[in-house]
N, C-alpha and C positions, 0 to 999 in steps of 0.2 A: 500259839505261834511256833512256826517250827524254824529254826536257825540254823545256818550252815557257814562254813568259810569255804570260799571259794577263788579262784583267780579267772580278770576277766580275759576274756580271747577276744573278742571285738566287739565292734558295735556303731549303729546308724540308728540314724531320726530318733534320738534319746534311749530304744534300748539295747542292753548289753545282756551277750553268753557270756555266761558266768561257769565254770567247769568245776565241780564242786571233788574233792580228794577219791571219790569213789565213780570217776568218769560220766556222773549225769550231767547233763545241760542243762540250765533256767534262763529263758531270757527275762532279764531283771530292766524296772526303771529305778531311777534313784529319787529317794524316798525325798518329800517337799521338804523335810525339816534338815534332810543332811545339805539340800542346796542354802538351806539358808546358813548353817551354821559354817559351811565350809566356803566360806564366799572368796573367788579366785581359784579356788581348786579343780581342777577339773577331772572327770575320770580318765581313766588311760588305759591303754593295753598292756596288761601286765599287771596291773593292780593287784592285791592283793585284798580283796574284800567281804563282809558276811551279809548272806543274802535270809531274808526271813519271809515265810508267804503266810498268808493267815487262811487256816483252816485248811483242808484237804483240799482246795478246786481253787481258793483264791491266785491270786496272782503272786510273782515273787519282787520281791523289793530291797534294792541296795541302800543296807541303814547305817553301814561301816566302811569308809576308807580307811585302812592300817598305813602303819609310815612304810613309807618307799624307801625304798635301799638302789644303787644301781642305776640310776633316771636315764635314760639315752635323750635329751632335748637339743633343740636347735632354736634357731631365731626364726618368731616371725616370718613366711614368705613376703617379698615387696618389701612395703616399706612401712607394713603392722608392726606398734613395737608388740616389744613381749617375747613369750617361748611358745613353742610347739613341742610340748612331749610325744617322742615317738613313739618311749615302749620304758613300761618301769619295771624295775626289777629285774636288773640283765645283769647276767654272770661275768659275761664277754661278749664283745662285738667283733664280726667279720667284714671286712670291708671288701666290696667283690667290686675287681675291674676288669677290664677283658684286655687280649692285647693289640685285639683289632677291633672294628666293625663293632660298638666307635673306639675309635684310638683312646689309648689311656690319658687321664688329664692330672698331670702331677700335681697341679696347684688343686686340684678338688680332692685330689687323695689326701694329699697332709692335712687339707681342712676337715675332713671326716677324721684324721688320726688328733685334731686338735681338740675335736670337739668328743673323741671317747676320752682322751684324758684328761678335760677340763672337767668331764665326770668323775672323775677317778675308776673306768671303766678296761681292763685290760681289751688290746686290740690285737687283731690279727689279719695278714692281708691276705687274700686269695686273687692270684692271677688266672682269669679262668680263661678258657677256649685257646690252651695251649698248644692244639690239635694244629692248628692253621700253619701253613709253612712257615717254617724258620721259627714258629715258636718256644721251643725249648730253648734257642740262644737268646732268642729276647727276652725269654722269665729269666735268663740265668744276671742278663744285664740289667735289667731292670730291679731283678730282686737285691743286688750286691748294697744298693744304696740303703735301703730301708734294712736289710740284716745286719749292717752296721751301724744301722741306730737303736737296733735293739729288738725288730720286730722279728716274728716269724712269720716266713713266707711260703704259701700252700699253691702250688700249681696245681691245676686240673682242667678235665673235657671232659663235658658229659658224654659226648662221638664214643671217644675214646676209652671212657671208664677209667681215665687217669684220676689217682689223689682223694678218690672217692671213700675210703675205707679209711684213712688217717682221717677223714673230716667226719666220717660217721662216728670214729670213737672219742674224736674231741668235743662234741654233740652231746653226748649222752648225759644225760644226768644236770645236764645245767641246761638255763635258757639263756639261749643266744642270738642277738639282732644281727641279723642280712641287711645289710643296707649298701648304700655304692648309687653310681648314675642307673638311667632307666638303659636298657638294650644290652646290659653287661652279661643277662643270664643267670640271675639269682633264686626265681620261680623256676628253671630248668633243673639247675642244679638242686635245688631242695627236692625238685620231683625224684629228679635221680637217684639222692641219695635217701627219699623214701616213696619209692612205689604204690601209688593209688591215693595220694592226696591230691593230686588232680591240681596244681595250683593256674593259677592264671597266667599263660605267656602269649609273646607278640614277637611278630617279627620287625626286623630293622627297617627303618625308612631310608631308605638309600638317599634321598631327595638331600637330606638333611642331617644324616648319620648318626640318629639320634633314637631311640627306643622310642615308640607309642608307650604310655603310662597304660599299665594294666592291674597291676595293685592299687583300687583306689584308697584302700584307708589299710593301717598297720591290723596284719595278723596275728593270733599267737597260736601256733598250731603245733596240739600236743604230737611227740615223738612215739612212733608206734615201735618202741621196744621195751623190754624189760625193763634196762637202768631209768626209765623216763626222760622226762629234758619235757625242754619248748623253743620251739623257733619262733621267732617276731618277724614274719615275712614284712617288709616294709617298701614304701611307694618307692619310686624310681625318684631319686631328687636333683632336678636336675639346676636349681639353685641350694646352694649350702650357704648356709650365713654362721655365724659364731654367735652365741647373746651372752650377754653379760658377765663375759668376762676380762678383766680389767689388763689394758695391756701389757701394766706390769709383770703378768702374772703369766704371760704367755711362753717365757721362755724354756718355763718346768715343764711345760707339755711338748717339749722334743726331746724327749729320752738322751740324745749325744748329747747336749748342751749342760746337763747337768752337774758332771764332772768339773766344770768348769767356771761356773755363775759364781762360787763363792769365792774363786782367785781373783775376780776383777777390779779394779782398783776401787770403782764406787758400787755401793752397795745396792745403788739405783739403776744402777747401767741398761741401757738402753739395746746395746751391744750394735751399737748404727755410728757413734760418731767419738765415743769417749778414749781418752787417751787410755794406754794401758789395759785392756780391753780380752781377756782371755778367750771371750769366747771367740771373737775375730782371729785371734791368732792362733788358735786351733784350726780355723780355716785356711787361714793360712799355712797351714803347715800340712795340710789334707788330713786332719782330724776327723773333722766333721766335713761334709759335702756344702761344697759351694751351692749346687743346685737346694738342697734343706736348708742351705740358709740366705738364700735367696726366697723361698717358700715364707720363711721369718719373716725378711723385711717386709714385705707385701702383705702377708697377711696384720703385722703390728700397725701398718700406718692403717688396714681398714679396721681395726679397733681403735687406733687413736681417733678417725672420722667418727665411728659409730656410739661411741662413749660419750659425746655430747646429745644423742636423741633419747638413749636409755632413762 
């Protein structure tokens, strides 16, 4: 038997590329006895796995899931419980929004930033298609909210070649998930920023101002430079849901808020109705952004809903 470690890059109708440390490709299925043992687990993009083929012409076979580090998951689409992993083993996550065409949706953005920190996954914003009139004072207004909470915020155009070069070198060497709504421009900008991966794009529906899905399942596509890396090109989502995590627990995943949750009078705080209440009076006092903590209440009452189907 011959054995290798590999990471997987994707995969349909059960088999999976498997990219083995010395750049060859095996598309692997997963071996009868790993599904049985590992029952509930499912493979992912990103994995980290050792693939074995028997003899010289046989086939290759996935006999090792190794533990995950980094999980990027979501909830269930609809109303399936459970998770959807999007991509394991992610360094960092970019969350790409545009600032037109379609308009940015701040309640989608924070839920993407709630759900890289519910991972414990650093996050990053890109405002892209900065090109478009008046877009540089709108990255500049749009960005002020979120660099006050802590993120760092990346303009760019692929038109333009703007911001291009600071995202190739933040790239390297690590793998990092693309993700954001569908028609933001994620497949563009990956093209841009590597020439000749040819990734999948679409243009806008005007009808509906909403991208055509053209990533249909998460990629992981190795960086064609020196320092290496891997990008997780990921579908356009144009529902975000949270899973399983407990509303309590929601308040740690806004960076500004944190300064704050230990001064509040109960140790429970909901930070919606309790007297004495630090993190509201921080809003109060323009600490924190009315608008992110309006993002809070909204999104805590749909983990209070959704914590009774879990």
């Amino acid at each position: 038997m011959r054995a290798s470690r590999g990471v997987v890059l994707n995969g349909t109708g059960g088999v999976w590329t498997v990219r083995t440390p010395d750049g060859e490709q095996h598309d692997a299925s997963i071996r009868g006895r790993l599904k049985q043992d590992g029952v509930g687990l499912k493979l992912a993009v990103g994995d980290d796995v050792t693939v074995e083929r028997a003899g010289n012409a046989g086939a290759w076979a996935i006999t090792t899931i190794h533990p995950r580090r980094g999980v990027l998951a979501r909830r269930a689409p609809g109303r399936a419980p459970g998770e959807r992993i999007v991509a394991a083993n992610v360094d960092q996550v970019l969350v790409v929004f545009s600032l037109a065409n379609p308009e940015p949706h701040v309640r989608m953005l924070d839920r993407f930033l709630v759900i890289a920190e519910g991972n414990d996954i650093p996050a990053r914003i890109v405002l892209n298609k900065i090109d478009l009139p008046g877009g540089v004072a709108r990255a500049r207004e749009f960005s002020s909210v979120y660099e006050e909470a802590g993120y760092h915020v990346h303009g760019t155009s692929v038109k333009a070649g703007v911001g291009l070069d600071e995202l190739r070198a933040l790239l390297a060497g690590r793998t990092t998930a693309l993700t954001g709504p569908s028609g933001v421009g994620k497949s563009s900008l990956v093209n841009a920023l590597f020439p000749g991966l040819e990734l999948r794009t679409a243009e806008i529906s005007p009808s509906v101002n909403k991208g055509r899905h053209t990533t249909v399942g998460a990629m992981l596509v190795p960086i064609p430079d020196a320092r290496g890396g891997f990008v997780v090109d990921t579908p356009g989502l144009r529902e975000v849901g949270m899973w399983g995590l407990p509303p309590r627990n929601l308040d740690v995943c806004f960076p500004e808020f944190r300064e704050f949750i230990g001064s509040c009078r109960f140790d429970d705080c909901s930070h919606e109705h309790e007297p004495k209440c630090a993190v509201r009076a921080a809003v109060e006092t323009g600490k924190i952004s009315q608008a992110r903590y309006d993002s809070y209440v909204k999104l805590h009452a749909e983990l209070v809903e959704a914590e009774e189907t879990w």
